[in-house]
N, CA, C and O atoms as a MOPAC input file, in Angstrom:
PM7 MOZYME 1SCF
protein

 N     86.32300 1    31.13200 1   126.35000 1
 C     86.51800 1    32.54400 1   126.64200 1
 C     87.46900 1    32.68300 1   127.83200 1
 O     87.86000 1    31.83500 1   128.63400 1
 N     87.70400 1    33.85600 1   127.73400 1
 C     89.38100 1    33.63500 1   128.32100 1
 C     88.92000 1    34.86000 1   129.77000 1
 O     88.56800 1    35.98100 1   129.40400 1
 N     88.94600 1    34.60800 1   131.12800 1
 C     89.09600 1    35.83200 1   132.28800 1
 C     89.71200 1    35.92000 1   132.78100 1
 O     90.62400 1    35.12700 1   133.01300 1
 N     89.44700 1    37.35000 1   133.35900 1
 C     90.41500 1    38.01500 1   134.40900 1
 C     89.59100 1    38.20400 1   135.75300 1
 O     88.36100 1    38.14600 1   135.75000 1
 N     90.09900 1    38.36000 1   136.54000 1
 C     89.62000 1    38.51800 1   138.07100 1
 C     89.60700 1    40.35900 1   138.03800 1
 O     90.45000 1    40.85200 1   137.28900 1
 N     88.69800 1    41.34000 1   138.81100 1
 C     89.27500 1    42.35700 1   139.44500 1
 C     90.81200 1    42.86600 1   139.93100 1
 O     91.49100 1    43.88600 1   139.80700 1
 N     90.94300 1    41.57100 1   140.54400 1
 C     92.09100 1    41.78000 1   141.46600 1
 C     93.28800 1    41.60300 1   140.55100 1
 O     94.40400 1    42.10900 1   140.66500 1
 N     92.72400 1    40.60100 1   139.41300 1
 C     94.32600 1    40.48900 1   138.71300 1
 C     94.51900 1    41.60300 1   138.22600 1
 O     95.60000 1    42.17600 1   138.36700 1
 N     93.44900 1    42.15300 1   137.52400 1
 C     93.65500 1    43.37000 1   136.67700 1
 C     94.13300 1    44.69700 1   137.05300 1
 O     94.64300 1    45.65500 1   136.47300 1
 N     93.64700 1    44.28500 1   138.68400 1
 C     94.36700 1    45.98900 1   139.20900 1
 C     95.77900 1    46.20400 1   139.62700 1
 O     96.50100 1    47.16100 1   139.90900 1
 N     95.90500 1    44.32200 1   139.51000 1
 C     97.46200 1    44.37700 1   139.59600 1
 C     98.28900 1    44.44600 1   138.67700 1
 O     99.42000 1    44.90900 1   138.81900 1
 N     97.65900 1    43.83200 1   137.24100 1
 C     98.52900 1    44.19500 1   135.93500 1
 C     98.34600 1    46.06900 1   135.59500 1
 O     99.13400 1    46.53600 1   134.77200 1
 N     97.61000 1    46.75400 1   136.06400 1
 C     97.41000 1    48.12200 1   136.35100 1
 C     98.48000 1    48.92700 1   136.76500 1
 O     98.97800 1    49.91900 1   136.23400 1
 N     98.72900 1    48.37900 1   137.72600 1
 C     99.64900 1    48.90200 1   138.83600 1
 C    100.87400 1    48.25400 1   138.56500 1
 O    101.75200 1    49.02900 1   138.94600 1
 N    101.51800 1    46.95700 1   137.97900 1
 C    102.42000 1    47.05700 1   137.51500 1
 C    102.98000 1    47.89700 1   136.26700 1
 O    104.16200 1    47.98100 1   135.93100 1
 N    101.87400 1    48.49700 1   135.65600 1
 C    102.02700 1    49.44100 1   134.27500 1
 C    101.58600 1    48.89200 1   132.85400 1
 O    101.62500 1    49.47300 1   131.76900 1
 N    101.18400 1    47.69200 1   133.14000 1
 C    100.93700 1    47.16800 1   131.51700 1
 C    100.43900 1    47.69600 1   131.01200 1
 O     99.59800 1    48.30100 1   131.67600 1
 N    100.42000 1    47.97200 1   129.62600 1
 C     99.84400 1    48.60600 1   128.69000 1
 C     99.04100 1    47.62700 1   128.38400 1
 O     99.41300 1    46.48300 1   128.12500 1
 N     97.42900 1    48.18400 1   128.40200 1
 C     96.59000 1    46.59400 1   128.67500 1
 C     95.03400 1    48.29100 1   127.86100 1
 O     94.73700 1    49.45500 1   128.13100 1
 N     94.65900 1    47.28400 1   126.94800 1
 C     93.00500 1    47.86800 1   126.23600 1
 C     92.28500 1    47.12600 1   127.11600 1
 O     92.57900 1    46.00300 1   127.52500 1
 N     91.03600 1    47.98500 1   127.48900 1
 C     90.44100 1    48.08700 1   128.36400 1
 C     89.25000 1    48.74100 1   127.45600 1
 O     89.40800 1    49.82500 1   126.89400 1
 N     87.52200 1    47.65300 1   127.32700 1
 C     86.54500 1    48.16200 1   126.89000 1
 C     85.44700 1    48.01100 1   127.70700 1
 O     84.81100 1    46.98500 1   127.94600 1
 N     85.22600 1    49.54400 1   128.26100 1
 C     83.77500 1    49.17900 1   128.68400 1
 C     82.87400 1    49.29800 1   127.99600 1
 O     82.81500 1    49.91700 1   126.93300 1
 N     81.88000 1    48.57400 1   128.65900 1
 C     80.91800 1    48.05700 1   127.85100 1
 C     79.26700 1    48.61200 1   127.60900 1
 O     78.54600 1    48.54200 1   126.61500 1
 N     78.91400 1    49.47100 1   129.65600 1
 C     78.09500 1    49.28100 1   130.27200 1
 C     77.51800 1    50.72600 1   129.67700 1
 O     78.40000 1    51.37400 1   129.11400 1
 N     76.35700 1    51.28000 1   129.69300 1
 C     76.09000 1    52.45300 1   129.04800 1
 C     76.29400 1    53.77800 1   129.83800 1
 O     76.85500 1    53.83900 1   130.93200 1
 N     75.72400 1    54.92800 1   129.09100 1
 C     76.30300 1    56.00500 1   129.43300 1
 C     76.41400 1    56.77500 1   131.14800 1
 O     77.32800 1    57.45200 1   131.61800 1
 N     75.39100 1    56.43800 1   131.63500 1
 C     74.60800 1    56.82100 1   133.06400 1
 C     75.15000 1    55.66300 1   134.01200 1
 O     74.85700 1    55.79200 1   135.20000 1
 N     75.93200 1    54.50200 1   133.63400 1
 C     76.67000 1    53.93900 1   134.34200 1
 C     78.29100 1    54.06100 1   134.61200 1
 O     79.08300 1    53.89000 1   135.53800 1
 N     78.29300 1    54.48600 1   133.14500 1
 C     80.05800 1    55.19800 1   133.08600 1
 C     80.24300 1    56.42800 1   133.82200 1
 O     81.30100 1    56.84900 1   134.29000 1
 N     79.03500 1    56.98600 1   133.87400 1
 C     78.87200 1    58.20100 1   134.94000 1
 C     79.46000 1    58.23500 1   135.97900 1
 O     80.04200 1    59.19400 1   136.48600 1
 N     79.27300 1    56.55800 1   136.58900 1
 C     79.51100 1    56.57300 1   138.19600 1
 C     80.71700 1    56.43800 1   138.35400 1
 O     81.02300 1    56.36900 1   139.54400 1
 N     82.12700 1    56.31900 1   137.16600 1
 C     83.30900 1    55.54600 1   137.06600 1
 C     83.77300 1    54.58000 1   136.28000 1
 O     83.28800 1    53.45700 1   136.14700 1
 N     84.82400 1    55.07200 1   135.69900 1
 C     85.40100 1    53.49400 1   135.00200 1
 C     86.95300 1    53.88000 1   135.19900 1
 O     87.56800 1    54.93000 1   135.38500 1
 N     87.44600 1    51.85800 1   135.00200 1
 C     88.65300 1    51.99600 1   135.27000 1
 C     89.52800 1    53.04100 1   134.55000 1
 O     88.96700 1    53.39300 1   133.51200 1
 N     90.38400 1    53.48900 1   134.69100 1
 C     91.09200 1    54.35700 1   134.32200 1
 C     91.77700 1    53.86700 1   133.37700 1
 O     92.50400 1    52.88300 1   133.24200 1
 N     91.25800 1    55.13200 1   132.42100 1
 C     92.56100 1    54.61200 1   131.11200 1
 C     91.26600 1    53.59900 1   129.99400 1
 O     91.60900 1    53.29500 1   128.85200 1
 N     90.01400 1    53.24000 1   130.46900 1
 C     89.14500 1    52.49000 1   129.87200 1
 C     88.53000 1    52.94400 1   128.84400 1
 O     88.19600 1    54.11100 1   129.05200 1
 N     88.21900 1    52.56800 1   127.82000 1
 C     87.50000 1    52.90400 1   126.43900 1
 C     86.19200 1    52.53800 1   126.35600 1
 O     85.84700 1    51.37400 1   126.15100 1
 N     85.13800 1    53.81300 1   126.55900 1
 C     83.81700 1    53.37100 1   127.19200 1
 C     83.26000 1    53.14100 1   125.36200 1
 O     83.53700 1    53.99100 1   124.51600 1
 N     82.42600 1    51.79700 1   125.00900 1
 C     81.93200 1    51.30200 1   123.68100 1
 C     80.76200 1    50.89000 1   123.97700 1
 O     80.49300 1    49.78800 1   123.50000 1
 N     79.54400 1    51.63700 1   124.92200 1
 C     78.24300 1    50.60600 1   125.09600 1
 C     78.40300 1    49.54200 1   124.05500 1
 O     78.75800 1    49.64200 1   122.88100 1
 N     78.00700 1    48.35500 1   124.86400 1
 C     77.55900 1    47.23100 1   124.09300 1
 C     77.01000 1    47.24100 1   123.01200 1
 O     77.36100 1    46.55300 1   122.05300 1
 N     75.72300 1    48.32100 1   123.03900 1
 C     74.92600 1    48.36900 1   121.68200 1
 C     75.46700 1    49.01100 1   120.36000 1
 O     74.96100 1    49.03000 1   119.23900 1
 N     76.79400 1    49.59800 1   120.88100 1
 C     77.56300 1    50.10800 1   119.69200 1
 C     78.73300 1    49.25000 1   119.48700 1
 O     79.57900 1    49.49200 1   118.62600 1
 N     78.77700 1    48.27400 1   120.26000 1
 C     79.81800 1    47.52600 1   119.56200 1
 C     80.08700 1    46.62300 1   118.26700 1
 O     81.04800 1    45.87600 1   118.08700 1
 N     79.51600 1    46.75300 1   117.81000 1
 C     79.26800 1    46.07000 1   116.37900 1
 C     79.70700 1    47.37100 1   115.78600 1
 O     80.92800 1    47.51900 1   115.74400 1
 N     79.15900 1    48.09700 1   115.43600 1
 C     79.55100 1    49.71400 1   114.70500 1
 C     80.80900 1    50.04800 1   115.13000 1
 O     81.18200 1    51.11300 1   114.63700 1
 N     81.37700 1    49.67600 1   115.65800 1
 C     82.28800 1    50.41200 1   116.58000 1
 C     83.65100 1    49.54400 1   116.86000 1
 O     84.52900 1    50.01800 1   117.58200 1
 N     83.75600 1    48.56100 1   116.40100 1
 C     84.92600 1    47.68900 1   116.76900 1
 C     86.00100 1    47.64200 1   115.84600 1
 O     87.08100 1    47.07300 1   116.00300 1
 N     85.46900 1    48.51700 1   114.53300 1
 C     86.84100 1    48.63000 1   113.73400 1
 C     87.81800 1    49.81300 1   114.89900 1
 O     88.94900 1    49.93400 1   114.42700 1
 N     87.71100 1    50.36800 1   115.76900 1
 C     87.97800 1    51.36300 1   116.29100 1
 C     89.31500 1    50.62000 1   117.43600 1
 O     89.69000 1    51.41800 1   118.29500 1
 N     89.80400 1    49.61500 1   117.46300 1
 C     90.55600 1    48.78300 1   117.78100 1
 C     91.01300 1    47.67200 1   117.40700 1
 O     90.39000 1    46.76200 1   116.86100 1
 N     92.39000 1    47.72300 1   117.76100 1
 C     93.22000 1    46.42400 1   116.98000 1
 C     92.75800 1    44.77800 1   117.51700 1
 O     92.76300 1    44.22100 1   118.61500 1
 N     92.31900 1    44.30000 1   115.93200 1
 C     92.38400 1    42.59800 1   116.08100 1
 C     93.15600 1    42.07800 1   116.71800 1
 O     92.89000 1    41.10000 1   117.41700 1
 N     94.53300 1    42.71800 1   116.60800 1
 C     95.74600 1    42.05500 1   116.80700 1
 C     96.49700 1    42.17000 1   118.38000 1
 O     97.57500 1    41.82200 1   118.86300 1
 N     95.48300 1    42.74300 1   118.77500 1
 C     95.65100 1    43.13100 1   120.62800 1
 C     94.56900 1    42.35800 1   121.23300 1
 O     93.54400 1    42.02300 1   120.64000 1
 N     94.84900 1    42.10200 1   122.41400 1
 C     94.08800 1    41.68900 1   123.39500 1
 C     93.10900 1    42.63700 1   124.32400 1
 O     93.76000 1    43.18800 1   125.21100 1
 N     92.15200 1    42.86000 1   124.33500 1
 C     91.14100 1    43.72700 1   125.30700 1
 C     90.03400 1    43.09100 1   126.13800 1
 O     89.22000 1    42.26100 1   125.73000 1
 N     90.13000 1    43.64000 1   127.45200 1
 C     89.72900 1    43.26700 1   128.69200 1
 C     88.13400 1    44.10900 1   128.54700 1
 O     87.97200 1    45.32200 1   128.41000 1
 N     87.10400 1    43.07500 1   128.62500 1
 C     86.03400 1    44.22700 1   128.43700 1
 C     85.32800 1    43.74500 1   129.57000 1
 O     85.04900 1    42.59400 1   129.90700 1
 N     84.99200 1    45.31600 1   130.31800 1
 C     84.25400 1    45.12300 1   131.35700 1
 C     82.69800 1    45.63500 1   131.33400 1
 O     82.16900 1    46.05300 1   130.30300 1
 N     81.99800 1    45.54700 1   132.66000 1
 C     80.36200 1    45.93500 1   132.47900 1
 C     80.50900 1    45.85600 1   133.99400 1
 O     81.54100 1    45.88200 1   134.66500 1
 N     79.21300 1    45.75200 1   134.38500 1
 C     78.72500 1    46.06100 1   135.68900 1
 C     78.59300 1    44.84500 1   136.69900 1
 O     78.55500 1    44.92400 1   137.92700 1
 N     78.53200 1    43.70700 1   135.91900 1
 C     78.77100 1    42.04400 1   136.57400 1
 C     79.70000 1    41.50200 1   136.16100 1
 O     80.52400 1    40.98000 1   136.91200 1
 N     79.85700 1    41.48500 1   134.12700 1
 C     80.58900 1    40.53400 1   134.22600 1
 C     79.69800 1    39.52200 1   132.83500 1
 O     80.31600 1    38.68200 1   132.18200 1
 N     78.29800 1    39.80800 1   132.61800 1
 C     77.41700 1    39.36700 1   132.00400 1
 C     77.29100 1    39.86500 1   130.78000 1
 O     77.32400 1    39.08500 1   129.82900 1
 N     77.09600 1    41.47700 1   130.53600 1
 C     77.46700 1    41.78300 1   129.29900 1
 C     78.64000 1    41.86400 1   129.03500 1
 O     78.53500 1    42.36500 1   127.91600 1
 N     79.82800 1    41.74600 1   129.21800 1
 C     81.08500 1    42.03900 1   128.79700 1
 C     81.71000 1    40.54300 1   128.47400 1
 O     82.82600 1    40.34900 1   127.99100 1
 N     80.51100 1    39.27400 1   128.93800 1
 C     81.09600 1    38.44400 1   128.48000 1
 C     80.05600 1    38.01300 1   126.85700 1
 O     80.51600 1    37.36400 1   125.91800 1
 N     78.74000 1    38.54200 1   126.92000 1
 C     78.05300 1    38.82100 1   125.97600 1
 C     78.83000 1    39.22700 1   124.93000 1
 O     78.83100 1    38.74200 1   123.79900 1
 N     79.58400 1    40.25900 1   125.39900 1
 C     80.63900 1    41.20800 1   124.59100 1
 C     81.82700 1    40.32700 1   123.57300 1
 O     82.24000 1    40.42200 1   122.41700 1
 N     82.08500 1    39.40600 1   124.81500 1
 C     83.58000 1    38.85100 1   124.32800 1
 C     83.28700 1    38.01100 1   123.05800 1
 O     83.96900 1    37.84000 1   122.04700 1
 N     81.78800 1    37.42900 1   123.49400 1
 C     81.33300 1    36.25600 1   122.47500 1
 C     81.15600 1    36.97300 1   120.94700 1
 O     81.46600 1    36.58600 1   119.82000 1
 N     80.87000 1    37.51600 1   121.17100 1
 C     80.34800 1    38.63000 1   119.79500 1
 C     82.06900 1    38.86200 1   119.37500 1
 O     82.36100 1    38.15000 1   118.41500 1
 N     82.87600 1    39.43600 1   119.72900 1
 C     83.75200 1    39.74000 1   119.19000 1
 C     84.73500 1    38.70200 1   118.71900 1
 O     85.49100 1    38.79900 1   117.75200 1
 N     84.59600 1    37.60900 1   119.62300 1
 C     85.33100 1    36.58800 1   119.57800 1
 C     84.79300 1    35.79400 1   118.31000 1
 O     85.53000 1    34.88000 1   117.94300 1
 N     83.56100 1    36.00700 1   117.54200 1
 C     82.83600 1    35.46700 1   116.48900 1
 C     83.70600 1    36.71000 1   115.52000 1
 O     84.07000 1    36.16700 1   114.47700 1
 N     83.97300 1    37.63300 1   115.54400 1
 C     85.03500 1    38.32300 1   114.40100 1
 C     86.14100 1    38.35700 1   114.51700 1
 O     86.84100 1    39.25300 1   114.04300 1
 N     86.57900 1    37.34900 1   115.20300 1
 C     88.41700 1    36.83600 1   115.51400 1
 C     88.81200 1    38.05000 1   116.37100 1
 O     90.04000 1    38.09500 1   116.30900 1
 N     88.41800 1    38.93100 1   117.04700 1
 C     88.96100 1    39.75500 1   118.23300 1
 C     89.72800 1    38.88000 1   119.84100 1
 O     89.05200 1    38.15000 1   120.56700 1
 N     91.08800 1    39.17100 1   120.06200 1
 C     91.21000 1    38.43500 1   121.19200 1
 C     90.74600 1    39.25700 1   122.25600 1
 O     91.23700 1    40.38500 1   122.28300 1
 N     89.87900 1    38.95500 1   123.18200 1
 C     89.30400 1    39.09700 1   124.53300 1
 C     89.17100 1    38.36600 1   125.77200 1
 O     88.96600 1    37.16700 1   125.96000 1
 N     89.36400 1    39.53700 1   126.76100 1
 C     89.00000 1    38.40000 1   127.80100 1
 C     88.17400 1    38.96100 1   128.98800 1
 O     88.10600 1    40.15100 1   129.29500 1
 N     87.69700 1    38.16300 1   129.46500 1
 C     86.26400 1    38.94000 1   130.24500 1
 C     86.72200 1    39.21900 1   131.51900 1
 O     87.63700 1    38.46400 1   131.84900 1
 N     86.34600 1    40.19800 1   132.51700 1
 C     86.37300 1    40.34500 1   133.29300 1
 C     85.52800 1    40.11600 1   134.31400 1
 O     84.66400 1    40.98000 1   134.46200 1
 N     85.51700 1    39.08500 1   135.16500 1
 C     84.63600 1    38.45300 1   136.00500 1
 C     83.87700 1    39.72100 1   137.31000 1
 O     84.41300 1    40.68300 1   137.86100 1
 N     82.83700 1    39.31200 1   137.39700 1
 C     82.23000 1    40.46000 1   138.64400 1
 C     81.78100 1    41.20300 1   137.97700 1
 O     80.55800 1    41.34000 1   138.01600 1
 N     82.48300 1    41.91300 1   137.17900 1
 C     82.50400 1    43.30100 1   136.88000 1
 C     82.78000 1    44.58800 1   137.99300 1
 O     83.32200 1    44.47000 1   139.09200 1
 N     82.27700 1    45.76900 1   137.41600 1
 C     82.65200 1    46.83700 1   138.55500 1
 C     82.07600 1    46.86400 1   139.93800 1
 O     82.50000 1    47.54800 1   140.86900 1
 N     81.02200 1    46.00800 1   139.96200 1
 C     80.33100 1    45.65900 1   141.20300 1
 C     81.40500 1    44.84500 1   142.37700 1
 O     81.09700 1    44.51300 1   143.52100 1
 N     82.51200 1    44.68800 1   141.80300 1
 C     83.18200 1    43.83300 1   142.33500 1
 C     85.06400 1    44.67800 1   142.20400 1
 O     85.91400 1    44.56600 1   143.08800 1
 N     85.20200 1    45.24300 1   141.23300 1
 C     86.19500 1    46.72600 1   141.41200 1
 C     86.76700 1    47.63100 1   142.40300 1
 O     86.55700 1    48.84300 1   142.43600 1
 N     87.71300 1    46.78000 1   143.44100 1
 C     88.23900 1    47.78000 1   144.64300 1
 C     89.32700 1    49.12400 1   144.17700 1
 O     89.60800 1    50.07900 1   144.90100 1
 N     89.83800 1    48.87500 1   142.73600 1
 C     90.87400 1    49.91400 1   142.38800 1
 C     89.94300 1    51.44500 1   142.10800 1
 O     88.87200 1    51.94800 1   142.44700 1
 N     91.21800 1    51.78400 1   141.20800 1
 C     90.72900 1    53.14400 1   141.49300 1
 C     89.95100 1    53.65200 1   140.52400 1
 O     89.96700 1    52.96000 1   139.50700 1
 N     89.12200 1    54.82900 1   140.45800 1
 C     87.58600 1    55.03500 1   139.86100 1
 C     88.29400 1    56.20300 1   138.88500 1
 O     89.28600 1    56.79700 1   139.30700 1
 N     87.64000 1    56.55700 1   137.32800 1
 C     88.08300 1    57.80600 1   136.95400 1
 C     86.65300 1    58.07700 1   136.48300 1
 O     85.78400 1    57.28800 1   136.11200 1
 N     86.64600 1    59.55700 1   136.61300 1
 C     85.22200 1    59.96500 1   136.55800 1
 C     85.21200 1    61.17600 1   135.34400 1
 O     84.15900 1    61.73800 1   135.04100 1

């Protein structure tokens, strides 16, 4: 399984990449913020829910450590999805918050 750091990500951010971005974490946590531009998919709907993005792209899925989103990656990565996890998670997120 393939990661990213916080820090890398807020820098491929801020350089402009066009970068998919899935959170993961549920509703009352997305509450508090997610990265901007992020595609909130609780975990428990990700199975239902993953035709809703391209195989053929790469997506950064985050959560609140780092634990489900790598939960996440494994699961998707078992239906040929490329992913890559984001370490920490938002607990660990100095960029900027969209609410």
């Amino acid at each position: 399984m393939k990661h990213i750091s916080p820090q890398e990500l807020e820098q491929q951010l801020k350089e402009g990449r066009a970068l998919s971005i899935i959170d993961v974490r549920e509703y009352e946590e997305v509450a508090h913020g997610k990265i901007p531009g992020a595609r909130h998919i609780p975990l428990g709907q990700l199975l239902e829910r993953m035709n809703e993005f391209d195989k053929n792209e790469e997506h950064i899925l985050v959560c609140r450590s780092g634990n489900r989103s790598g939960m996440a990656c494994q699961l998707l990565e078992s239906y040929g999805y490329q992913v890559v996890n984001m370490t920490g998670g938002m607990l660990e997120w100095t960029g900027e918050i969209e609410r």
